[in-house]
Residue, then its C-alpha position, 0 to 999 in steps of 0.5 A: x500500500x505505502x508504494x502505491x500512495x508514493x507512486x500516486x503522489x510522484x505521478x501528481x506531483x508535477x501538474x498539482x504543484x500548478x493546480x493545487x494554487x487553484x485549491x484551499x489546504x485542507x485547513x480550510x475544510x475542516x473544524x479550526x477547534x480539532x487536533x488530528x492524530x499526526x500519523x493518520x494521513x490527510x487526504x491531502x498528503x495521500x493524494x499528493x494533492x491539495x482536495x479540490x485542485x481535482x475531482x478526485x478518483x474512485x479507485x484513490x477514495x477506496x485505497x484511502x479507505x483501505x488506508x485509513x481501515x490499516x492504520x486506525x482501530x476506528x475504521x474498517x472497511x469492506x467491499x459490499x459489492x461491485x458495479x458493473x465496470x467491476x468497480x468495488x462499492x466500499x463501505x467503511x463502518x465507523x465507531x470507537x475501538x471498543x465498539x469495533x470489539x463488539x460490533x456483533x452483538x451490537x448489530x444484533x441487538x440493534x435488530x432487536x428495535x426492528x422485531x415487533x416480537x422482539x418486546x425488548x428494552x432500549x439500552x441505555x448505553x446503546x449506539x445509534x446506526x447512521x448511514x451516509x451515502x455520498x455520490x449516488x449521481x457521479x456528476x455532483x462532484x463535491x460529494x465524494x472529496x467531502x466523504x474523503x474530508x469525513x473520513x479523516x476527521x472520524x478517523x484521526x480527530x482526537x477531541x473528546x467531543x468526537x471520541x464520544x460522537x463514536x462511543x455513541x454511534x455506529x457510522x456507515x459511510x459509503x463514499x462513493x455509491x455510483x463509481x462508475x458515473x463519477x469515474x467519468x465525471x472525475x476523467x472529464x473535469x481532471x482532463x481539462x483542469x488547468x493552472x488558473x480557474x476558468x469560471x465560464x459555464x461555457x468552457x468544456x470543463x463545465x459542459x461533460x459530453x454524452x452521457x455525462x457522469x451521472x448515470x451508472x454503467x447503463x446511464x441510469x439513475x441510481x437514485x430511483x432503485x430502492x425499491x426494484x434494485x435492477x442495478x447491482x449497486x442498490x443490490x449492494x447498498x440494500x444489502x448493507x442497509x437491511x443488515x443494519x437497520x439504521x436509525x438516520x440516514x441521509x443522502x448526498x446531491x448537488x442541484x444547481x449553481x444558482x441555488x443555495x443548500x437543501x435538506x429535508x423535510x421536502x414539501x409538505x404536501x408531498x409525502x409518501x403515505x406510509x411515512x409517519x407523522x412521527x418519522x416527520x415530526x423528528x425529520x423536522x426537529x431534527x433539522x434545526x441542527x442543519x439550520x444552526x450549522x448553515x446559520x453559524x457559516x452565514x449560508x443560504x439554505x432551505x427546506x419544504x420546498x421543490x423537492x418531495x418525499x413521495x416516491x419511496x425508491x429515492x436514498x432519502x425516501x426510502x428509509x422513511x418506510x424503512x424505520x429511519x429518518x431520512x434527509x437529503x442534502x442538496x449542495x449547490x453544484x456543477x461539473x468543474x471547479x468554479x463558475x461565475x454566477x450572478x451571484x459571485x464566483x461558486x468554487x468546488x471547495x466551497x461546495x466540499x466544505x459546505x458538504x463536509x459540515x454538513x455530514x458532521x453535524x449529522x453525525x453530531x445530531x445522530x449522537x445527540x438524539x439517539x435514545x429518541x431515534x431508537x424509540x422512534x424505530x422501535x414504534x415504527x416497526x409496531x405501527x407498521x404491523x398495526x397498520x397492516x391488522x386494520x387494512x381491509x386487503x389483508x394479502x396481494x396473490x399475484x401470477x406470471x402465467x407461463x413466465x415463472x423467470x419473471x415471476x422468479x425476479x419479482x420474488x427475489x425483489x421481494x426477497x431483498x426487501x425482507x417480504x415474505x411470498x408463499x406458493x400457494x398450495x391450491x387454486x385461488x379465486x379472486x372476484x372473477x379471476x382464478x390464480x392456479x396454484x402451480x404459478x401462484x404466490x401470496x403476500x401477507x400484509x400482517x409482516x413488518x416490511x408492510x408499508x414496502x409492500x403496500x408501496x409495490x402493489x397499491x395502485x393511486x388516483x386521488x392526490x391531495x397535491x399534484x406538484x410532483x418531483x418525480x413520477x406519481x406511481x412506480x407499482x412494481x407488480x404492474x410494471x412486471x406485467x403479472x396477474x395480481x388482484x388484491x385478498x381481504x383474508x391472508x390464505x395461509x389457513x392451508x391456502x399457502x404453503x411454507x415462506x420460499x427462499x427464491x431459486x431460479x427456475x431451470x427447465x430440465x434438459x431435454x433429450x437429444x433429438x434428430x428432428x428439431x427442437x421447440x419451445x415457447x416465446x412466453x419466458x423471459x429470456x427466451x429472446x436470450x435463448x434464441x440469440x444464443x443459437x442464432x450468434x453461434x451461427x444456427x438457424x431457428x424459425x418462429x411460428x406465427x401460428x399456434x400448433x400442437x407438437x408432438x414431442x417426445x415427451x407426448x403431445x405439446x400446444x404451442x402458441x403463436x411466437x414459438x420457436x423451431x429448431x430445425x437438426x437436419x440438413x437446413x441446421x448448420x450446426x452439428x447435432x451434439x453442439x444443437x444438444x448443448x446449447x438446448x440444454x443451456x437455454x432450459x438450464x440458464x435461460x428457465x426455457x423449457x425446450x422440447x424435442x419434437x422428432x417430427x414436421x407433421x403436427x397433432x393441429x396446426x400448420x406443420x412445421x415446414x409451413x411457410x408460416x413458420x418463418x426464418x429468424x436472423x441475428x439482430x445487428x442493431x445500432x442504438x441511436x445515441x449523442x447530446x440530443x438523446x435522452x440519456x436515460x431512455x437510450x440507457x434502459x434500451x441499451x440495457x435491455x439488448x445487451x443485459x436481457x437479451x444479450x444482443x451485440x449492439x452497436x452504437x452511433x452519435x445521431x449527428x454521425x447517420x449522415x455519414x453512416x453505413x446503414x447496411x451494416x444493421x438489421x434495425x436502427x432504435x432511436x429512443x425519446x430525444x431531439x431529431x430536429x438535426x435529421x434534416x431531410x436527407x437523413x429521413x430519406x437514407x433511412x426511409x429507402x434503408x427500411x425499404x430495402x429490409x431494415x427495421x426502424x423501431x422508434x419510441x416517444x419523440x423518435x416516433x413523431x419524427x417517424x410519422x411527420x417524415x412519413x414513415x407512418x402514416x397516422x395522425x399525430x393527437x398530441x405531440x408533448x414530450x416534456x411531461x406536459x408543461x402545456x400553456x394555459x391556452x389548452x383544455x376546456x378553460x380557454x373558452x375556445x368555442x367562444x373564440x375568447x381570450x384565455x381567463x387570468x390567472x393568479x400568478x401564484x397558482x401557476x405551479x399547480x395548474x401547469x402541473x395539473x396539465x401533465x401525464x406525471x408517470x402514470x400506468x394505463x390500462x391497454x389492449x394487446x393484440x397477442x396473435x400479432x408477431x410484436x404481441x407474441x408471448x402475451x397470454x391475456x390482451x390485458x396490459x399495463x402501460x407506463x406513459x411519461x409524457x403527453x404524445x399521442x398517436x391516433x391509430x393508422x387507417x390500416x386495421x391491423x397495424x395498432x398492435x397496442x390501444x388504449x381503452x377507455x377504462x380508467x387510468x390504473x395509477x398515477x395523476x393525470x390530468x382530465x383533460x388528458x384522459x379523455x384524449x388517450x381512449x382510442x389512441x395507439x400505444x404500439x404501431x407496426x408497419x410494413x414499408x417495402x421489405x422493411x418495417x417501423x415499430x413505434x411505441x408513444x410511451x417508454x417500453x422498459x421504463x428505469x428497466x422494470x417495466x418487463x410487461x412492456x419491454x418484451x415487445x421491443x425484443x419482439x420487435x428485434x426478432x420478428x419485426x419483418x414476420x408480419x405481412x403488410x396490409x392487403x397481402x394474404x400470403x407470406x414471402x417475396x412472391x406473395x400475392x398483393 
């Protein structure tokens, strides 16, 4: 370890002795009343550097950690898990030396508080838990310098003040929850770092290019995973936070430069249901110490405003229904390290020293209340259980009919939330539907993680306020596409069985066949499955017919979307290489295949029919650059390359001018700006869909579609900014009568812009499952997520509305009137033959933050049978087909 800190400090040396004029000494940052332990190294001397002279590393933050772990009894450090560059995520624990000595039996009676069967006293003598997450968006940069600072200052202050504040706490400090965003946050800014400051918000240093820093791997945004967890990073904070349980808990962000400093309570008006009052009245007086730190600093702050406390999937959120009291912290920010304002020169190590502050008198508020936040916890966890006896739903049943993979994914959530589910041990009736046993799981109510349940299952239409900063619903059980209706008697009385530790579901190896192979488009990953044979250079066929297969384990029906595996002359693979891969789909894949030893069928079309059509490997290009919405390019780019494992190619949308298309088999292009397509790249692409490409194009990317005649439909609404409309649209303006607008209080302009808007919410749908894009769909019932207002009227061909909406109500969310009786009738998928080619457009975003399984299977869909379909007015499939 001394080598390498030497190494870092000789290769730095020479730049910051110029750099470091442009950063304050670490003096500045901290307490001017501390003594620190000499032979604890500042970050500072570890770095070489002054903090602030650059954005600093996430691989120098886990070896100061590691440091800090070797040379101090108050600090250990572990790997909790890692991202997906293979980053490490480090948490370091935090406490006196002789807590460390007995950091077990603390945790375990700390979990204590937690059980509501548990009936034990509160220790006096008994340490608060404190989690402090710093950098979650990688691009909010002084997070993780000042959770360097906070480390060294627990670590080597000597004062009895601070001795005590770890006798009486156990600190979980993670210094860096998304490495991987601000990896490329830190490269951007230190690439450009000069000697002299450069405060023009203009300069590159100030302006990270495509996808910036603040999304992880996949360009997601990591504070939105608390509750659905698709990202291995909130696997690993989760895991950590369930083993501990903390009291308080608070997380760090930048807003903007303009701005001054945040922290919670957030709107009032705003909260998440299942947080308490009480969990509020303590949020707030505990706030009164941030107030006091900002106070005696002479720095603007405030609170209970812009900011809300409603979705629970939020680092400050969720542990308000997890038993904590939640902050966040909101610095003023940017990506550099000074920018001229109106109001002055707003320097990175201002914003490090303001953090820092912060994240001490957190520490120091923690210490101070924690007999009163251990009785907080202690209630919370009774109340829930209480709560949950007085409901009229007493369970959720839900089902994934024919999928038990994403069945199977939903459980492990669950699992990691510490929710009990139960197969049921028989069938279930619930109203008019019938849950079979053999597919089915049971959520009791009556369990602590009550108020998590009710917050992936409940669905919402009434809202007090309708300002919101985020979406308005994220019902999980929706977004997986399952069967689930809600039970006033929990069935475990002989209806459920024994709780279930969730396993994947491998399908059994099917025998060797010399014939051909077959399995079912229903699972999850059978789009995998089939890119495995595909990309190992095999050929597979689908059906778009349903048939009855005889197998050699008996008669089997198919459905339409199936697939065939031919063994014979047409397979260029040898039949012992065929086997394996069959095995590997039904073993890592939970594909059930079978072996079918014969083309004629029990019913249906047989399997050499024309109808039984050849597949080919997808080689798509993504659609990507500034003008993209980075997260809807993320999810896409997540689902082709993490579910479906495509090879996907990427290209700027400013580079297609110049491009190959005939490199790709589909271009998708998601939600973005394509006012830089000019028309000659409307018509490389139009004559690349003609001669057999497929354009798939989502929200923005299908309005720029259809008004480049792609597709010929109307376009009803073509709003994609989450629906900041003027006031001149609706009912209000009068516009029968041709009259002006009415005024408006000025006051009033926030709640009424915002009652105009589609604020993340889900609609109910109808799913034409006979169509190649509605293959693998058992019901033509359908969750639909929407973000925006665009709204696409149904092409004049009959059969090209693969999705619709219906004119039920809205399932969940806020959405304003006048938008919901614009929607009924519309188009949420169309599907369009052009030539050879084809255009799939989805007015909504598919795969939403990557959970939203029961819509994004159609994209996958789209990748593998997008030219399946015949076009309008032709009754018989291929090139000679009759028209």
């Amino acid at each position: 370890m001394a080598i390498w800190k030497f190494s870092v400090a000789l290769v730095a040396a020479g730049f910051a002795a110029s750099a470091a004029s442009a950063a304050e000494p670490v003096s500045y940052y901290l307490p001017a009343d501390e003594a620190y332990d000499p032979d604890i190294p500042t970050p500072e001397a570890f770095m070489g550097h002054a903090i602030g002279a650059f954005v600093v590393r996430p691989d120098i933050v886990v070896a100061y950690a590691r440091e800090l772990d070797r040379l101090s009894e108050r600090i250990t450090s572990e790997v909790i898990g890692y991202s997906h560059e293979m980053r490490p995520i480090v948490a370091l624990t935090v406490t006196s030396p002789d807590n460390h000595a007995r950091l077990d039996a603390i945790r375990a009676r700390h979990l204590t508080l937690s059980d509501p069967t548990a009936d034990a006293d509160i220790a006096a003598d008994m340490p608060v838990v404190t989690w402090m997450g710093f950098g979650v968006h990688g691009d909010e940069i002084s997070s993780m310098d000042a959770a360097m600072l906070a480390m060294y200052h627990l670590t080597a202050a000597s004062s009895d003040t601070v001795a005590t504040q770890l006798s009486n706490s156990v600190i979980l400090l993670l210094p860096n929850l998304n490495p991987d965003g601000f990896g490329r946050a830190a490269q951007w800014v230190n690439m450009h770092v000069g000697k002299a400051l450069v405060t023009d918000d203009q300069s590159r240093e100030h302006a990270p290019g495509w996808p910036r820093g603040r999304g992880n791997h996949y360009w997601f945004d990591l504070n939105r995973q608390w509750i659905v967890q698709t990202q291995p990073e909130p696997q690993a904070w989760l895991a950590l936070f369930k083993r501990w349980k903390p009291s308080l808990a608070v997380d760090f962000h930048e807003m903007n430069a303009d701005s001054t400093y945040f922290f919670s309570p957030g709107i009032a008006t705003q909260v998440n249901p299942y947080i308490g009052a009480r969990t509020r009245e303590l949020q707030k007086a505990i706030a009164g110490r941030f107030a006091a730190t900002l106070d005696e600093d002479r720095e603007f702050y405030f609170s209970e405003e812009f900011f809300d406390e409603f979705n629970p999937s939020m680092g400050s959120n969720f542990p308000a229904i997890n038993g904590a009291v939640g902050f966040l912290f909101e610095n003023r920010g940017f990506v550099g390290r000074a920018v001229e304002n109106e109001t002055g020169t707003v320097t990175l190590d201002a914003r490090i020293r303001r953090h820092l502050r912060m994240a001490l008198a957190t520490v120091a508020a923690a210490a101070d209340n924690r007999e009163t936040l251990h009785r907080h916890q202690q209630q919370f966890w009774t109340e829930s259980m209480a709560m949950a006896r007085g409901q009229r739903t007493q369970a959720y049943v839900f089902a994934a009919p024919g999928d038990p993979v994403r069945a199977h994914l939903f459980l492990e959530m669950l699992a990691r939330h510490e929710i009990r589910a139960y197969p049921a041990s028989r069938d279930i009736r619930a109203g008019e539907r019938v849950f079979a046993a053999a597919e089915t799981y049971v959520v009791p109510l009556a369990q602590p993680q009550y108020r998590v349940i009710q917050n992936i299952f409940e669905t919402r239409t009434q809202f007090d306020d309708v300002v919101f900063y985020d979406v308005s619903t994220w019902n999980v059980a929706l977004a997986y596409g399952l069967d689930v209706a809600a039970l006033q008697s929990a069935p475990l009385d002989g209806m459920a069985g024994k709780p279930l530790t969730p396993a994947f579901p491998a399908a059994a190896p099917p025998p060797s066949s010399t014939y051909a192979y077959a399995f079912a488009w229903d699972g999850l990953y059978a789009p995998r499955a089939v890119g495995r044979i595909l990309g190992a250079g095999g050929r597979a066929r689908v059906a778009t017919e349903g048939f009855t297969a005889v197998t050699s384990a008996g008669p089997r029906k198919f459905d339409a979307g199936a697939i065939v595996v031919p063994v014979g002359e047409d397979q260029p693979l040898s039949g012992e290489a065929l086997h394996a891969l069959m095995v590997q789909i039904a073993s890592a894949d939970g594909v059930p295949v079978s072996a079918v030893p014969t083309g004629s069928t029990g019913e249906g079309r047989d399997l050499g029919s024309n109808l039984v059509i050849p597949l080919e490997m997808p080689k798509p290009v993504l659609v990507t650059g500034d003008s993209m919405r980075v997260y809807d390019a993320g999810e896409l780019w997540y689902l082709l390359d993490r579910v479906a494992e495509v090879p996907t190619s990427m290209r700027d949308a400013g580079a297609f001018r110049t491009a190959d298309l005939r490199k790709y088999t589909h271009i998708i292009a998601s939600d973005g700006g394509y006012g830089g397509w000019g028309e000659d790249v409307a018509k490389s692409i139009d004559a690349w869909v003609r001669a057999g490409g497929v354009f798939i194009g989502t929200k923005r990317a299908a309005l720029w579609a259809i008004k480049n005649g792609l597709v010929k439909t109307e376009i009803v609404d073509d709003k994609a900014d989450a629906g900041l409309d003027p006031l001149v649209i609706g009912v209000e303006v009068g516009e029968a009568k041709g009259g002006p607008p009415p005024r408006r209080a000025y006051g009033e302009k926030e709640s009424i812009e915002a009652a105009k808007r589609i604020r993340g919410a889900i609609f109910p749908a109808v799913i034409d499952p006979t169509h190649p894009i509605g293959f693998g769909y058992r019901s033509d019932r359908l969750a639909v997520f929407r973000d925006s207002r665009i709204i696409l009227a149904r092409p004049s061909n009959p059969f090209a509305t693969v999705v619709g909406y219906t004119d039920a109500a809205h399932l969940s969310g806020f959405v304003a009137e006048e938008n919901l009786k614009k929607l009924p009738g519309t188009a949420a998928v169309i599907a369009e033959r052009r030539g050879r080619g084809s255009v799939i457009l989805f007015a909504d975003d598919p795969f939403f933050r990557a959970y939203w399984h029961g819509t994004g299977k159609m994209v996958l869909n789209a990748l593998y049978f997008g030219r399946t379909f015949m076009p309008e007015g032709q009754r018989i499939f291929g090139e000679h087909a009759e028209e």
